[in-house]
N, C-alpha and C positions, 0 to 999 in steps of 0.2 A: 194055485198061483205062486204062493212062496217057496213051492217044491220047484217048480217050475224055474223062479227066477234064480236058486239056488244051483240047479243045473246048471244052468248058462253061464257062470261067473264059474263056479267049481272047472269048464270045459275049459273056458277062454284062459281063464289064468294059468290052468296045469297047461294046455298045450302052448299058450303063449309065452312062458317060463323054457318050457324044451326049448322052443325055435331062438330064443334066444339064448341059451347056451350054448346050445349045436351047432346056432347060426344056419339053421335051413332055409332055404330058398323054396325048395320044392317040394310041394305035399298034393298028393291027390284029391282031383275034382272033388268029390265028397266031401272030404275036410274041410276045405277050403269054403265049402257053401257053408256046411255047420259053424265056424266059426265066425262068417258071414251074418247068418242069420241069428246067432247066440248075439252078437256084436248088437245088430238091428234090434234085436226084444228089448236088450238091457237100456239102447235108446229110448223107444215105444213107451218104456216104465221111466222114462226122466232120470236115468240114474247114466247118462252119458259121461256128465262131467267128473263122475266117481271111476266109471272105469280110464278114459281123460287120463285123471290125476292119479289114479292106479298104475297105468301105464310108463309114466311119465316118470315118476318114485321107482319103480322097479327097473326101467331103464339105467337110468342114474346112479341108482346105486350097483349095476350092474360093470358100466361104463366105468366107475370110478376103482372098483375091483382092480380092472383088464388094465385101466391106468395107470395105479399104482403097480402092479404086476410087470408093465411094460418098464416102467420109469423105474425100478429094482434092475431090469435087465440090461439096459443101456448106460448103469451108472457108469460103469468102468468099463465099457467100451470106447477106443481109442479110432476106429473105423466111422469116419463119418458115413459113407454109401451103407453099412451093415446098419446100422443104428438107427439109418433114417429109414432102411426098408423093414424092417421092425414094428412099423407103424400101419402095413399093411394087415396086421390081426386085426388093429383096433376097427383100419376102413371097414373089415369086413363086420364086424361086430354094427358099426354103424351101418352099412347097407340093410343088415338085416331088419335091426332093429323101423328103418327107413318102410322096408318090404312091410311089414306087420302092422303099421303105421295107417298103411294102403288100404288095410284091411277093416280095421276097428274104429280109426280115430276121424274124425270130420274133415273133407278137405281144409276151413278154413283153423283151423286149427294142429295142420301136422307141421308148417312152415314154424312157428314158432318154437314146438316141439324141438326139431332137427336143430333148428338153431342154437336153444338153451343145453342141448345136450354135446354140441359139436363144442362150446365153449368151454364146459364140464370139463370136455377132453382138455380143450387148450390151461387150464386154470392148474390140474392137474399136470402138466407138462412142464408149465414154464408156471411151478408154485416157488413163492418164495422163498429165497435161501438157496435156490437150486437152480444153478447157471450151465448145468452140464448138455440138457438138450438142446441149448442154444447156444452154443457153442457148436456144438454135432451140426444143425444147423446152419453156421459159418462158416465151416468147416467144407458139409457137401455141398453148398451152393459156389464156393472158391474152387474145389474141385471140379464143379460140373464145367461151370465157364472157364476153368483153364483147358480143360478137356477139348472142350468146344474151339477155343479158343490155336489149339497146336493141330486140328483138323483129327484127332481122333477118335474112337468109337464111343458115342455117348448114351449106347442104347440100354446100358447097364444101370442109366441114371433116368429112364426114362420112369421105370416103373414107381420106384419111390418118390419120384415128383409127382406123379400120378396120386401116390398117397398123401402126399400134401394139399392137394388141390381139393380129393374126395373130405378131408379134414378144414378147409377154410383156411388152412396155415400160412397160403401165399399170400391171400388179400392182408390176413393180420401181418406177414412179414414184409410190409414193405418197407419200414427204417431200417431194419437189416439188409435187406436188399439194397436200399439206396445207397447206404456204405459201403455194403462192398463195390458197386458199382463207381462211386465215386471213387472209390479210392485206389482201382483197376485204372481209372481215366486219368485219375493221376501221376498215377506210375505210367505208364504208357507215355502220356505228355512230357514228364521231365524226360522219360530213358531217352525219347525218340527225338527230343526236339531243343534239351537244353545243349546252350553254346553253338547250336547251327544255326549261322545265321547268314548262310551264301545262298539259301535256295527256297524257295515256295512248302511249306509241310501243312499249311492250315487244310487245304483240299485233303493231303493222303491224311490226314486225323479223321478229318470227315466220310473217308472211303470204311477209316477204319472203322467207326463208329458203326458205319448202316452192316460192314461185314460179320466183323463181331458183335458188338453190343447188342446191339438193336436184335440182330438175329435171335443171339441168346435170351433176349429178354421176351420174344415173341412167341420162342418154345415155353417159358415158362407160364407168361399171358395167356390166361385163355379169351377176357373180356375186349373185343377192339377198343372200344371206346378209353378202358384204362390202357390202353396197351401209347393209343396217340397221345395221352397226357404223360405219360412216361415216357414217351418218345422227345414231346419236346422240351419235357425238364433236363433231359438229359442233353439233349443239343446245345442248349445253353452253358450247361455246366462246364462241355466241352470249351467252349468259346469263350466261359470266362475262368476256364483255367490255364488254357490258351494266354490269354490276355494279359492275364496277371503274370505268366510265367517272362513273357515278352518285356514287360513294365521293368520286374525286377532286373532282368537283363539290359533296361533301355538305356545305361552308360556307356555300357561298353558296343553295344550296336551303333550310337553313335559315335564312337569312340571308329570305330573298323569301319562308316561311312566313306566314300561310295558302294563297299564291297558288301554289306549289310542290310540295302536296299530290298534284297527276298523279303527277310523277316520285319520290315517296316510297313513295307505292303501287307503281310499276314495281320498283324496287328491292326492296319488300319480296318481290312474287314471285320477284323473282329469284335474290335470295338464300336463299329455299325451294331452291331448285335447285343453288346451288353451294356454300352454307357457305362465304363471305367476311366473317363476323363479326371473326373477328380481321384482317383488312387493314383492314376500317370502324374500330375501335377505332385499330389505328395511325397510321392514316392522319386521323383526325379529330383525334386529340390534337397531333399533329405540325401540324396549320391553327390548331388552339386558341393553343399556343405560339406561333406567328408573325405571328399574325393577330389574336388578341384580348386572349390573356394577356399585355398590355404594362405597362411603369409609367404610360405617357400616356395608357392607357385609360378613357375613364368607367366610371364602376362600376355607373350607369344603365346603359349599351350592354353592357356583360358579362351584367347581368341580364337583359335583353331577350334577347339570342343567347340564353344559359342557360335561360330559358322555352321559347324557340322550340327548341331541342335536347330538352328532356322531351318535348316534344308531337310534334318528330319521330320521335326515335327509339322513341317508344312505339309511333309506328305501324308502325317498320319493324320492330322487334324487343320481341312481344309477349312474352318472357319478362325484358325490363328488363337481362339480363346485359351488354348495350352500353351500356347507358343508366350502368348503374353505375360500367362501369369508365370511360367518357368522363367522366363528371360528377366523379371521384375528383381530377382537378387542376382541373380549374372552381372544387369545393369550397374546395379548400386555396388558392388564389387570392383569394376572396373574401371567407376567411375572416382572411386577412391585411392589407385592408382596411379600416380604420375607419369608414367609411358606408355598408358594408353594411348592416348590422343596417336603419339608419336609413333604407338606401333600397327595403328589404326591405318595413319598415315601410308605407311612400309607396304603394310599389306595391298592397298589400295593402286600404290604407283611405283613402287622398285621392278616387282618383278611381271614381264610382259606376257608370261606364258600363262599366269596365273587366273585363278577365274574370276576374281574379283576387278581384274586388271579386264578383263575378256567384259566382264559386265559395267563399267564404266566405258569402256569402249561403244556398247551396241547402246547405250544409253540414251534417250534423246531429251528425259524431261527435266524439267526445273523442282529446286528440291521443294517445292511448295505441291506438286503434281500427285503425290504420295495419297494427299490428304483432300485433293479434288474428285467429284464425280460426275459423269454425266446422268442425269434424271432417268432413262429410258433405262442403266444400268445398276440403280441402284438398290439394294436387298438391304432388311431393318438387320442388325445385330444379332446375333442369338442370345438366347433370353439371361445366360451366362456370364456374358460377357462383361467385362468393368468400364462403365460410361467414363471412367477420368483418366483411364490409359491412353500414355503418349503413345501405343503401337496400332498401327493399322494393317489389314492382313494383307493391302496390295502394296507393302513396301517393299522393295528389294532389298538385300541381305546389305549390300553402302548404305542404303539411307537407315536400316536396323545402328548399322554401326554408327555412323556419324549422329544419330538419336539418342545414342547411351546421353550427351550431354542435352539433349533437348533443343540444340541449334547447331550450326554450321561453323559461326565461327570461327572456334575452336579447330576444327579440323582445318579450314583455311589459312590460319593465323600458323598451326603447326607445318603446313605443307609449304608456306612460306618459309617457315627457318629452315624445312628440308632444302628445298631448292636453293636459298641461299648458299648454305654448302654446299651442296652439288657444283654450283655455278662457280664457285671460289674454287674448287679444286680441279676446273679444268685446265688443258693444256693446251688446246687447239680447236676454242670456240664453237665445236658443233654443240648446237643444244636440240636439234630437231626432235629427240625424244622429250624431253619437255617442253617445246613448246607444243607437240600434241596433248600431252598430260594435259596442260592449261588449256588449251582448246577444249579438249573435254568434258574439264571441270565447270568451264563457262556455262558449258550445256547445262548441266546440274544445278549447279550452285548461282549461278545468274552475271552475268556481264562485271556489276558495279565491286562483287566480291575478289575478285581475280586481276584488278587492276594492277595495282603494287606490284605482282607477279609478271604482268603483260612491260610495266617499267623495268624490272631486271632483266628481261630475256633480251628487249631493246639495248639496256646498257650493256651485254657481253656483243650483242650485233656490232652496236657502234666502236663497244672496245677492239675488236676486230677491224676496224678499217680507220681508227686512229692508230693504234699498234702500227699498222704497215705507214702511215705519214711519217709518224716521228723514226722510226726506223731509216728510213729514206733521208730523212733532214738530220738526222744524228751521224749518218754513213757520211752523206754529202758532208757534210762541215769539217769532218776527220780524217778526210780522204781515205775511210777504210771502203773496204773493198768485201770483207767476212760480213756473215752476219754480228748484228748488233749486240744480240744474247741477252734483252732483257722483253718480254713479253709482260703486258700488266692487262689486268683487268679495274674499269674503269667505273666505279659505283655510284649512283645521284643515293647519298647519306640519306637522303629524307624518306625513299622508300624500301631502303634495305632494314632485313631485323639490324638489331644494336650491336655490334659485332666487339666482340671482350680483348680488351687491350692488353697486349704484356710486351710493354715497352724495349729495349735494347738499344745502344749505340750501334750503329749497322758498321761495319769494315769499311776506310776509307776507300780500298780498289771496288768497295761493292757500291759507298754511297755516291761515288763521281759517277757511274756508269745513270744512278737514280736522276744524278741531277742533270745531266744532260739529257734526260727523259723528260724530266719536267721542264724543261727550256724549250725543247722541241712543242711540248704538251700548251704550255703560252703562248706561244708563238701562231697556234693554229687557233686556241679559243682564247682568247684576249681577255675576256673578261671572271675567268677562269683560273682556279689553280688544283695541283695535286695537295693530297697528302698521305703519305705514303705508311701502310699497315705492316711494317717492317717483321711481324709475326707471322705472316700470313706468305701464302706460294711454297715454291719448293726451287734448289737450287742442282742443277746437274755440277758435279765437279769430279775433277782428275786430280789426282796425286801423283806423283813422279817420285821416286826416289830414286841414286846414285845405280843401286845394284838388280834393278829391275827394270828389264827392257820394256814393257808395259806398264801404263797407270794402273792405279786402283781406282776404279769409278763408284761413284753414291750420288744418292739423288735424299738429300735430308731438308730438314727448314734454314731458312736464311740464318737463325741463331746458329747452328751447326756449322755453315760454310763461312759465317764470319770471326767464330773461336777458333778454326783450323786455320784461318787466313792470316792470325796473328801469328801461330806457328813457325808460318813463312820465313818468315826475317829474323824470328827470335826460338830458339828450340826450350829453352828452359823458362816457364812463369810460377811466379807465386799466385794463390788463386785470388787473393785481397786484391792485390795490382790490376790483374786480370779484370775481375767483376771490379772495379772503380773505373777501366778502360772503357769497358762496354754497359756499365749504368745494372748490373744485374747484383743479385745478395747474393752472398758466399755459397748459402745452402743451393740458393736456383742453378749456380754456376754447376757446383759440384755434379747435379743432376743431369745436364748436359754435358758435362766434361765426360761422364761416365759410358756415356755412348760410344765418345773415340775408345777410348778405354776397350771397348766392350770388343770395339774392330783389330785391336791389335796394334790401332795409331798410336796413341796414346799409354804412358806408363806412369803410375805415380810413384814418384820417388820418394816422396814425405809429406807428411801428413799434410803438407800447405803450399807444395810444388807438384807439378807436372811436367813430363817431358816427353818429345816428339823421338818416337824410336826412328833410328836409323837406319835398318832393316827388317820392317814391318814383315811381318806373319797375318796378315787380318785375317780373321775367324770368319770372316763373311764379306768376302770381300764382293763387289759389284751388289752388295744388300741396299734396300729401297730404307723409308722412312722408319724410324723403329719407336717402338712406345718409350722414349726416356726415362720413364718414371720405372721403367723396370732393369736396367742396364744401371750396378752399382760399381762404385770402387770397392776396393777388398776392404775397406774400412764400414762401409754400408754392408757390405753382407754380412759380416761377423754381427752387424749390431740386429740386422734384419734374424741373423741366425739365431738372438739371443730373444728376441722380440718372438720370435717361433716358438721357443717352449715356455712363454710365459703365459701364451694365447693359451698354447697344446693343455699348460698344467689348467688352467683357469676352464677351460674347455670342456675337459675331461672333468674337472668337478663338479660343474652343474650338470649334467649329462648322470652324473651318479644320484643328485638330488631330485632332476625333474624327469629321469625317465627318457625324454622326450622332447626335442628343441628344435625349429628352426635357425637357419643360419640369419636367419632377420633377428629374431628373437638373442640368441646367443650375441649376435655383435652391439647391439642393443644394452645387453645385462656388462659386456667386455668394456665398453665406453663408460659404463659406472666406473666399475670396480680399480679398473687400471688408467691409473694416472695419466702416463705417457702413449697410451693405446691412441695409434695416428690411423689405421687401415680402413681403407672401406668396406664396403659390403661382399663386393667383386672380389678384393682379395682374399677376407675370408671364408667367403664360398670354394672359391678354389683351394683354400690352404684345407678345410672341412672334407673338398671330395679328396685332395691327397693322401689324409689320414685316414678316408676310408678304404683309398684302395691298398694303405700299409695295412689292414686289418685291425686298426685301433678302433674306427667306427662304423656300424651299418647306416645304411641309408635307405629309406624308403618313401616315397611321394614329398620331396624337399625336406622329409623329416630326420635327424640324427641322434641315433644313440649309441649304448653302449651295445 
């Protein structure tokens, strides 16, 4: 019996020793039973789990030979495809050992086996301290899929994938796998898609995905079931790299709005897909802060971004809960601002072509309408959203705006002073563009808001056909026969804005013409008088001189036509005498004297005289109204010249200390520092972009430095 059982174990282990060195497959019928049947005794005798664990031990340490043997060979191989087809010795070592398995070992017990042994392999492979096979690794997997990827031959990579799959190396490589794959969809997403944003690409990613990726990862896949879980981690990844890449880009897409509409729509599907509302929300406020919310910024450009942000993110997020919470420092930005309202306004009623103009036009509701609903249309909030927010998602982009203040007022109160000046600055009473504006606004804003406005538009009507009475009864009494030459506009005080005084004695040839206006003017309302804004209008006049067959004609403010009308009679003033004639201070005079000056009328002779040139040259002649405050004597320019490098030096030295300045900020620090510092903001912005275009300063998003 012990001879017997010495046999059997003496057979199985010598020949099972060859087949695994030789790695034979094929042995003849006979053998093949003897081994069989030596296998079966050593059972029968209970000594299974000896030969088992005999097997098992000689494997292994077989296995771990041919490993270290491999892992010598492939150190210093720089060929990923060589290095990984290298691996086909060890498969065949395992097959074998697999084959022999069939033969000796218990079905429920060779699963294990294979398992513990296929690991042995991996432990060996990827041992500590030794990053070189996984590398090789990274290596041929980036080469197969680019291979794949340019449509060329990949059959040279089939077979050592082949060897990976017989080794369990795929199932364990899927973090390598998913990195590279991640980081292919990467690259692909920014090459293909960053900065286009005129056209649809979220579909061609998607094309690309199912052509390449997916394909490639399906040669690799043998399991379907991992193959759809890896399908749709992947689709995701797509969509939220997609997404993200969009987000980061989402300034400047609204920024090139209407044209930028493709990639707003790709975004919105894709953010169907991943829910990255709150990285959009962070990520856009954090561009706002750096990029728009500046003190150098115009408040026009804030506005314009600010439009173009409603209309996009309306389309990327039809429940407004982005829109609201982005708009929440927009708001408070603008509302800090003192020309907002006013440029709210501009935007809203200057110009006709415009769409915010176009949308107050098609308009029909009351500004209360925003925040009304009918029952049968009503949906709860999303679960997101901020129950104390003043924004609602059926507002239109007017009522967004006129909401920055939380009510109407404001914007009414300001479209009042607008219209005021409009209506003051006309010449020939049509107002039928504003009084549609105001028709429209009633729609909106409601009846009782828009009164005051509805009284001004009445006062230019009626000044229009009192104009023609007193004209008529001023002609009649004088027996002239011309026109009368003074048109007025006719204001009830109580509901016009406060209109700012700056007095004058008017020219006696100018105030006899007034007062016969107002004689005519009591005469028709009796219980009524004028009083006349002697600031305000404009005056046509002609010059004559001796040696010029034509006048010089201008059209300036009543102060203009009544210091040239003293002229008249007397060629040489002192400006004291002068400004005591007409009620004005030396400096105010000097600033309107500077105008003639500026036409070629006017010459200063010393420092406290003027005189009417004889044979005027004007520099501008038949010129309309001009900004006085900028029209000097040569005695102002020299001092303005002197006042310029004092800004420039003081300019230039903080700009060395802080790096980096607004023109708010700089005129701000310049009003400390310097005493006699008179300039406004407007000035020094312009004086700031001169020297940048001398090359003294750069300039970049309202910012200046050196």
């Amino acid at each position: 019996m012990e001879t017997q059982l010495l046999d059997h174990w003496q057979f199985l282990t010598h020949r099972l020793g060859d087949l695994i060195l030789h790695h034979r497959f094929i042995i003849d019928p006979d053998q093949e039973k003897r081994l069989r049947e030596s296998a079966s005794a050593i059972g029968t005798l209970g000594l299974q789990n000896f030969l088992t664990e005999w097997f098992y031990d000689s494997s292994e340490k077989f296995l771990r030979e041919e490993g270290s043997k491999l892992q010598d060979e492939i150190t210093d191989l720089q060929d990923a495809q060589l290095g990984i087809s290298k691996l086909n010795q060890l498969t065949e070592r395992v097959q074998t050992i697999t084959f022999i398995a069939s033969m000796i070992v218990p079905e429920c017990d060779r699963s294990w086996i294979i398992t513990r042994l296929k690991r042995t392999v991996h432990s060996i492979l990827f041992a500590e301290g030794s990053s070189h096979f996984h590398g090789l690794m990274r290596t041929f997997f980036q080469d197969y899929l680019k291979a794949f990827e340019q449509g060329e031959d990949v059959e040279a990579f089939e077979s050592p994938c082949q060897a990976l799959h017989q080794l369990d190396l795929i199932a364990t490589s899927e973090e390598l796998i998913s990195s590279i794959l991640f980081q292919e969809i990467e690259t692909h997403v920014k090459e293909t898609c960053e900065e286009q944003h005129d056209s649809h690409l979220l579909s061609s990613m998607g094309e690309w995905m199912d052509e390449v990726v997916l394909k490639w990862l399906k040669m690799i896949l043998s399991d379907k079931a991992t193959y759809r879980q890896w399908k749709t981690r992947l689709e995701f990844f797509l969509y939220e790299t997609f997404a993200k890449l969009r987000i980061d880009e989402l300034f400047n897409i609204i920024r090139d709005f209407p044209e930028s509409i493709p990639s707003l729509e790709d975004l919105r599907d894709a953010l169907e897909k991943t829910h990255q509302h709150g990285y959009l929300v962070t990520s856009l406020n954090k561009a706002f802060s750096a990029r728009l919310l500046r003190a150098g910024a115009d408040t026009s450009d804030v506005l314009s971004q600010y439009i173009s942000t409603i209309k996009a993110l309306k389309m990327v997020d039809s429940t407004g809960v982005c829109l609201d919470r982005v708009s929440e420092g927009v708001r408070d930005y603008l509302m800090r601002r003192e020309d907002t309202i006013r440029c709210v306004v501009t935007l809203c009623t200057e110009d006709v072509n415009s769409e915010l103009y176009e949308q107050l036009s098609n308009s029909h509701t009351t500004w209360d309408a925003s925040i009304q609903f009918e029952p049968d249309d009503w949906h709860p909030s999303p679960a997101n959203a901020d129950l104390h927010s003043r924004f609602h998602k059926n507002q239109d982009i007017i009522s967004m705006l006129v909401n920055i203040y939380g009510t109407a007022d404001l914007f009414v109160n300001e479209y009042r002073k607008m219209l005021s000046d409009r209506l003051l600055s006309l010449t020939d009473y049509e107002t039928e563009k504003e009084v549609r504006i105001v028709e429209l606004l009633k729609l909106r804003f409601g009846e009782n808001a828009l009164i005051q406005c509805e009284v001004m538009l009445r006062d230019v009507a009626e000044s229009k056909r009192i104009n023609k009475h007193c004209h008529q009864a001023t002609t009649s009494n004088s027996n002239q026969e011309e026109d009368y030459g003074i048109d007025a506009t006719l204001v009830s005080y109580l509901f016009w804005p406060s209109i700012k005084e700056d007095k004058f004695k008017a020219h006696p040839q100018i105030q006899s013409k007034l007062d016969q206006y107002r004689k005519a003017y009591t005469e028709l309302k009796a219980s009524r008088d004028l009083e006349w804004k002697h600031h305000l209008g404009t005056v046509d006049i002609e010059l004559a001189f001796k040696d010029h067959a034509n006048p010089f004609c201008f059209t300036v403010p009543p102060i203009q036509a009544t210091i040239i009308l003293h002229f008249q009679n007397q060629n040489l003033w002192n400006v004291s005498e002068l400004g005591t004639l007409l009620e004005l201070t030396e400096s105010n005079l000097r600033k309107k004297l500077g105008y003639w000056v500026s036409q070629g009328i006017l010459q200063q002779e010393s420092p406290q005289h003027f005189k009417l040139v004889d044979n005027p040259i004007p520099l501008a002649s038949g010129g309309g109204i001009e900004d006085e405050d900028e029209t000097q004597t040569s005695e102002s320019r020299a001092k303005r010249e002197q006042s310029q490098q004092v800004v420039e030096k003081f300019a230039l030295g903080m700009l060395r200390t802080f790096e980096s300045m607004t023109s708010d900020r700089i005129h701000t620090l310049l009003t400390s520092y310097i005493p006699d510092y008179d300039w406004n903001n407007a000035d020094l912005s312009t004086f700031l972009t001169q020297l940048t275009k001398d090359g003294k300063l750069d300039s970049l998003g309202g910012n200046f430095s050196l």
